[in-house]
C-alpha positions in Angstrom: -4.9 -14.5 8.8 -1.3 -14.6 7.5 2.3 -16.4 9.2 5.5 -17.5 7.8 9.1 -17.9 8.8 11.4 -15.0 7.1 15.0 -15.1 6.8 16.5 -12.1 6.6 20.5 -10.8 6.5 22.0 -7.1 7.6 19.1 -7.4 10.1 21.6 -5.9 12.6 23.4 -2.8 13.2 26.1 -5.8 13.2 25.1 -6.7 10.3 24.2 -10.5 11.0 21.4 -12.5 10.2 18.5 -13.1 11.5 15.8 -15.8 11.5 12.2 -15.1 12.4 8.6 -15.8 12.5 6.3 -12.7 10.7 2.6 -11.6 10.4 1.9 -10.3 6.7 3.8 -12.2 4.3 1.3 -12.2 1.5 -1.5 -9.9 3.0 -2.1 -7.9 6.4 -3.5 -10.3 9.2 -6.7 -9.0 10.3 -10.3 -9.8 11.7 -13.6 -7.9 12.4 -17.1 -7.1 11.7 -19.4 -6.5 9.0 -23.1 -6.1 8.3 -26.0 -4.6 6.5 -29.7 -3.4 6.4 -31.7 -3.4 3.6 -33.5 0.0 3.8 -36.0 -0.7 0.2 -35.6 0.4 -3.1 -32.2 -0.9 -3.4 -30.9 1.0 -0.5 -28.7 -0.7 2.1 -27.4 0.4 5.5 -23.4 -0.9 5.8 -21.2 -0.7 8.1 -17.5 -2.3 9.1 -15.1 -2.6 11.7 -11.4 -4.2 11.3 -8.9 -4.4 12.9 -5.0 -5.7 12.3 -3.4 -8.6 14.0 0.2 -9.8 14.5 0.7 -13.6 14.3 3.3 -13.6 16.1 2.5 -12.4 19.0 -1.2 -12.3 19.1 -1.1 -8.5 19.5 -3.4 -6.5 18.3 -1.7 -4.3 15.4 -2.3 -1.0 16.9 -6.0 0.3 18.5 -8.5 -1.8 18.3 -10.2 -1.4 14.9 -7.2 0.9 13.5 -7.7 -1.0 10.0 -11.8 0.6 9.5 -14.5 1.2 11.6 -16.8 3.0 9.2 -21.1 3.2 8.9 -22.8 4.5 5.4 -24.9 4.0 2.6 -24.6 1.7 -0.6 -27.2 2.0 -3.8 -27.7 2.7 -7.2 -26.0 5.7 -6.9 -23.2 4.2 -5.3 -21.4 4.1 -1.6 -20.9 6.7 1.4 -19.1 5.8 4.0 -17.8 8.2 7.3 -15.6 7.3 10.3 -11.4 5.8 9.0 -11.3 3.5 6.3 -9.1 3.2 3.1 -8.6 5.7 0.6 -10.1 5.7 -2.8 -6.1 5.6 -3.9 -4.8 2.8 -2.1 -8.0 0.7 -2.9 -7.1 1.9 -7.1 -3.5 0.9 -6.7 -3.5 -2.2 -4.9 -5.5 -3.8 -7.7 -2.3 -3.0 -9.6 0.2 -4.0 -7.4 1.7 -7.7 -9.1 2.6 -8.7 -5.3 -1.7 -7.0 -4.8 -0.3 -5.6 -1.6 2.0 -7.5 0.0 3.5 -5.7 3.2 7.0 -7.9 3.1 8.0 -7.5 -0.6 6.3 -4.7 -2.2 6.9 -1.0 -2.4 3.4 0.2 -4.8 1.7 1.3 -1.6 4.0 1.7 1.1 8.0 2.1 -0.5 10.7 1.4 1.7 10.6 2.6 5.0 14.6 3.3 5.2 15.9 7.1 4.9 15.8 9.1 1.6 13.7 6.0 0.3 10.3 6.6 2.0 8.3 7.7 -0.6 4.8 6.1 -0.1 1.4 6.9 0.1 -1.4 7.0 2.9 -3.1 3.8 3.1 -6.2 5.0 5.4 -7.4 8.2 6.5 -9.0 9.3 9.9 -12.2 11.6 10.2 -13.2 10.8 6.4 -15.8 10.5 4.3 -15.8 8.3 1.0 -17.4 8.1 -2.2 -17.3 5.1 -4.3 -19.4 4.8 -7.8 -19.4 2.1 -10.2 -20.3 2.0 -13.9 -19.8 -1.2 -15.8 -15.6 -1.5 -16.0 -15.4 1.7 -14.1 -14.5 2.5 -11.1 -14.5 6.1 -9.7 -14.1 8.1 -6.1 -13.3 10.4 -3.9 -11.9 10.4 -0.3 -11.9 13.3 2.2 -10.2 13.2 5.6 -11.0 15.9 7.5 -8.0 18.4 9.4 -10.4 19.5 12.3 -8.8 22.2 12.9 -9.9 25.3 14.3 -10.7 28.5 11.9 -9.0 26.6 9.0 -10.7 23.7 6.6 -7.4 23.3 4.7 -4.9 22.4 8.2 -4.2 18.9 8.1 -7.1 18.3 5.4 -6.0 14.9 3.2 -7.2 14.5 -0.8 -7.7 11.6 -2.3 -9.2 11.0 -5.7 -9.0 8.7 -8.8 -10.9 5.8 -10.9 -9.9 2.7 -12.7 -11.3 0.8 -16.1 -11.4 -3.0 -16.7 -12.2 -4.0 -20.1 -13.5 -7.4 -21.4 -10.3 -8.1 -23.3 -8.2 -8.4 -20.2 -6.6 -4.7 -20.1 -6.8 -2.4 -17.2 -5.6 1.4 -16.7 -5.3 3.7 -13.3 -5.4 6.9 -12.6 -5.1 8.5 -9.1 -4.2 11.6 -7.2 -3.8 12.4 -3.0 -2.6 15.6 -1.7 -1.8 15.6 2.6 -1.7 19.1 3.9 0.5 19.5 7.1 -0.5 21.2 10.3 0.8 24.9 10.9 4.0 24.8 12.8 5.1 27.7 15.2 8.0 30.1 13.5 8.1 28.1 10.4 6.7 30.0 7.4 4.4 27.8 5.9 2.9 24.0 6.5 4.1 20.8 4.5 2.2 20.0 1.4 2.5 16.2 -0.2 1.0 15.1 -3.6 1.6 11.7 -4.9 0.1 10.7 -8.1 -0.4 7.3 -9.6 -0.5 6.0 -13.0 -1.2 2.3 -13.6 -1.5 -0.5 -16.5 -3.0 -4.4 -16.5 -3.3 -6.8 -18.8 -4.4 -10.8 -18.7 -4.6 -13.2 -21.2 -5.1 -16.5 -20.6 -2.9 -17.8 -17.4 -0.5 -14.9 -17.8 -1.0 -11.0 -16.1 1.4 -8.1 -16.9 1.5 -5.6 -14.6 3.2 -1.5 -14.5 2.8 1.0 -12.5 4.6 4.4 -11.3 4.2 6.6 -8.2 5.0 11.0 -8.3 5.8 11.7 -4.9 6.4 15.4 -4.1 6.8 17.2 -0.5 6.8 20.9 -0.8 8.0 21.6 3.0 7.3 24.2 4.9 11.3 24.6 5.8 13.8 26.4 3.0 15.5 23.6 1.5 13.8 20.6 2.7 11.7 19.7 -0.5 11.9 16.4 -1.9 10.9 14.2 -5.0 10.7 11.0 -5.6 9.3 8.4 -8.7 8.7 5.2 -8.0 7.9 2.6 -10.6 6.9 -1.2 -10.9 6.3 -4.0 -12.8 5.4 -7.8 -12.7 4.6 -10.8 -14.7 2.2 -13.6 -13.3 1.7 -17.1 -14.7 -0.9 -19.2 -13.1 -0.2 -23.2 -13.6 -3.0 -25.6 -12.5 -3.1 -24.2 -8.5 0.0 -22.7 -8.5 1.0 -19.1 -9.5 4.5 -17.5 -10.6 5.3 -13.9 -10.3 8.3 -12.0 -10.6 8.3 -8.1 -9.8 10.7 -5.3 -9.5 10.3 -2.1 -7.9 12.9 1.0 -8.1 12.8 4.6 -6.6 14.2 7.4 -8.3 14.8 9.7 -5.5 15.6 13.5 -6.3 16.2 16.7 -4.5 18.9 15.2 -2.2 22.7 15.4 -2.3 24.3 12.9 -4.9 25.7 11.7 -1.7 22.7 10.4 -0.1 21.0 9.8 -3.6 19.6 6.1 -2.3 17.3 5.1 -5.8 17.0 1.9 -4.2 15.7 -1.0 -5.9 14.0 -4.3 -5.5 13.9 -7.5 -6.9 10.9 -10.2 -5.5 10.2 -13.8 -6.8 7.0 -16.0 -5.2 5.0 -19.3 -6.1 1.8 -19.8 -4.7 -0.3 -22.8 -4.1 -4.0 -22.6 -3.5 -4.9 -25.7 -1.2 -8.3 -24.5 -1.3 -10.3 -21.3 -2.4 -9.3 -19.8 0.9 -6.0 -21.2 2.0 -3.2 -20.4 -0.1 0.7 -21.5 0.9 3.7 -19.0 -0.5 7.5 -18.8 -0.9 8.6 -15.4 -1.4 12.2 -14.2 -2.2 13.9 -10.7 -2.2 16.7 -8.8 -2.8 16.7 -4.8 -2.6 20.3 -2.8 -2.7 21.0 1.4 -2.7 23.4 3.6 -4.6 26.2 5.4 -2.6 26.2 3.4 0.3 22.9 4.4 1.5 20.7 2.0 4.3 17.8 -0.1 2.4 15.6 -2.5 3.9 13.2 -5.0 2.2 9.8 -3.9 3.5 7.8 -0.8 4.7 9.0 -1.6 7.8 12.5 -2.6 8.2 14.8 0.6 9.2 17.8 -1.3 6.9 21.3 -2.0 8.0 23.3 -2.1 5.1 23.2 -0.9 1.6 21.6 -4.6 0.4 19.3 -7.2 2.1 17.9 -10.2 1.2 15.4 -12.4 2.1 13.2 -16.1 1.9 9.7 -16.0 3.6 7.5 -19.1 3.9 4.7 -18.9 4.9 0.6 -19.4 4.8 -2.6 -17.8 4.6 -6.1 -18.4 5.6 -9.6 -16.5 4.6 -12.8 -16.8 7.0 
């Protein structure tokens, strides 16, 4: 579970600022249920079911178990899961996010949510089935969500595939691939068709991690003239001190196939210190600051519709593990 107290300016069509308590400053609050069976023979019977909470409300963060709610089979051979979970992307980029996914201050998974900017990725999938394998510092898989669509197995189908390598001298590379097709839409010649693609690098040494990543977003519309591109790229340093850890990131969208005049390529720039009180309570101060080209609307996080062409903002907050 995750809290803190943000503030935050051009919160407001009015452009004042605001002062507020968030869930998800560091991570996505969330709870559930996990178990397993051993079956024999190295077999086991897993299953999972999460779901996301808001702090500070006490809401629940959509249905029920909207985070996973999944049953398969882990072995030698590796892990099958069916029901929603999250894709073999997101769980390959998220290990090379510097921020490692935090929804406030990080566009590797999700990008800003304001206008031209929003050129993220799919984080879960419904009707799926996943295939996770491991062999020594690889990591490999494949996700399938399922379109369920009547007389067609491509409608609405969603592709996601990729692997990652961690060596023993600290360095780690990504690779990773999705593809969303759209439903058919009455009088419109053919469906929307997204691709995103994801190239990633880590290395540690001692107390200090570089980070760099980059995102090829493309949406091949089913519309004349409604096509759009979009690269985003990030990088980070990390120095852990004793129980504290450093990290300075920045994050920048290239967006293409709009006019100049609503060219946003935002950018951000995101500062935070950790303290580890324990091994599963952690306190954080984060600080941001993203701005747009050609007076175009940015906001900080996924989900902030921006108000003006910069914002900035100071979270504190804390987080607990059970």
């Amino acid at each position: 579970i995750d809290a803190g107290v943000e503030y935050v300016n051009h919160a407001s069509e009015n452009g004042g600022n605001m002062v507020r308590v968030i869930s998800g400053g560091k991570n996505t609050s969330r709870w559930g249920f996990r178990g397993s069976e051993d079956l024999g023979g190295g077999l086991k019977a897993i299953w999972q079911l999460e779901g996301g909470l808001l702090m500070d409300t006490g809401e629940s963060d959509g249905p029920v178990f909207k985070r996973q709610a999944w049953v398969g089979l882990d072995g030698s051979l590796g892990r099958l899961v069916i029901g929603r979970s999250f894709t073999t992307t997101y769980e390959l980029v998220i290990k090379f996010d510097p921020l490692g996914f935090a929804p406030n201050y990080s566009w590797a998974t999700g990008a800003s949510a304001t206008g031209p900017s929003k050129y993220g990725m799919t984080t879960q999938f419904d009707n799926l089935v996943k295939y996770t394998g491991k062999r020594g510092g690889f990591t490999y898989g494949a996700t399938v969500g399922l379109g369920e669509r009547s007389g067609s197995l491509a409608e609405g189908r969603k592709l996601a595939l990729g692997g990652s390598w961690f060596g023993e001298d600290g360095l780690g590379l990504m690779a990773a691939y999705e593809r969303i097709n759209g439903n058919a839409v009455a009088g419109v010649p053919a469906r929307d068709e997204t691709t995103a693609y994801h190239l990633a690098a880590d290395y540690q040494t001692g107390k200090w991690r570089y980070t760099a990543g980059m995102r090829g977003f493309r949406l091949d519309a089913g519309r004349p003239g409604a096509d759009l591109r979009a690269d985003t790229y990030w990088g980070g340093i990390s120095r852990t001190i004793d129980a504290v850890t450093l990290t300075g990131a920045v994050y920048h969208v290239n967006t293409r196939d709009v006019p100049a005049s609503e060219d946003a390529d935002p950018t951000m720039f995101v500062v935070r210190g950790m303290l580890a009180l324990s091994k599963r309570t952690t306190l954080y101060l984060s600080a941001a600051h993203a701005k747009a080209d050609h007076g175009q609307l940015v906001g900080l996080s996924r989900d902030d519709p921006g108000f003006g062409t910069t914002q900035t903002g100071i979270t504190a907050g804390m987080q607990h593990r059970f």
